[in-house]
C-alpha positions in Angstrom: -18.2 -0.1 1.8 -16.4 -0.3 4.6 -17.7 0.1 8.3 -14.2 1.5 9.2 -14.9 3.9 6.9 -17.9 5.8 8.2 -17.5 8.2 11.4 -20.2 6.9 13.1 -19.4 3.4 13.2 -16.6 4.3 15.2 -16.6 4.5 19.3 -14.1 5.3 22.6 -13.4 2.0 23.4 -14.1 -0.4 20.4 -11.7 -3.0 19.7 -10.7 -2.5 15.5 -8.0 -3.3 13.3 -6.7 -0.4 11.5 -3.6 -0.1 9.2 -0.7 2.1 9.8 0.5 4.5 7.8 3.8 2.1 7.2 2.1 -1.0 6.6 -0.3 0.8 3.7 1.6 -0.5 0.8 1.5 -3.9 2.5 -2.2 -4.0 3.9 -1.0 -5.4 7.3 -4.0 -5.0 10.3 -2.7 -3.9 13.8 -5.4 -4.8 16.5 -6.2 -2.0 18.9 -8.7 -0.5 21.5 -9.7 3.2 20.0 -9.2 6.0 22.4 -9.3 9.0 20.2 -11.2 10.0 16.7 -8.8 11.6 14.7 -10.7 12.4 11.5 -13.7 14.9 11.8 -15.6 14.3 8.9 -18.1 11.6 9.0 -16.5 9.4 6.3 -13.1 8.7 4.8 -12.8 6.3 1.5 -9.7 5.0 3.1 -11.2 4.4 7.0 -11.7 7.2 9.8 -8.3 8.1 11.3 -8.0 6.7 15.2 -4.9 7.0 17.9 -5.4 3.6 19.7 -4.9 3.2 23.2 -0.6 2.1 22.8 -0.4 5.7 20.9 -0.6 4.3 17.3 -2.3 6.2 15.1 -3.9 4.5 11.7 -7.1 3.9 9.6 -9.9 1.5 10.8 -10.2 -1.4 8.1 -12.8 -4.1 10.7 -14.3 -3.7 13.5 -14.2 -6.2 15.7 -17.5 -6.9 17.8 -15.7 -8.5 21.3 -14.8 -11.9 20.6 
């Protein structure tokens, strides 16, 4: 499963790549700081919804642990 995909995986601050609602036919990853949760349930098949920090707004698909 995906981490992205569970609620509590997902933290303020983390550094993830998440896909945007454009690129969802094409799979492409756009690499962003999370500053808001969008998606209140505690999972999603598909990733939780998050706004990053820029203002784009997409599905986690990695987590990315600071390198």
């Amino acid at each position: 499963m995906n981490p992205g995909s569970a609620r509590k995986n997902i933290k303020i601050g983390l550094d993830v790549g998440i896909v945007l609602k454009q690129d969802q036919k094409n799979g492409k990853i756009t690499r962003g700081i999370v500053k808001r949760i969008l998606t209140n349930s505690s999972s999603h098949p598909h990733g939780i919804k998050v706004q990053l920090e820029d203002g784009r707004v997409g599905r986690v698909k990695e987590i990315h642990s600071g390198e």
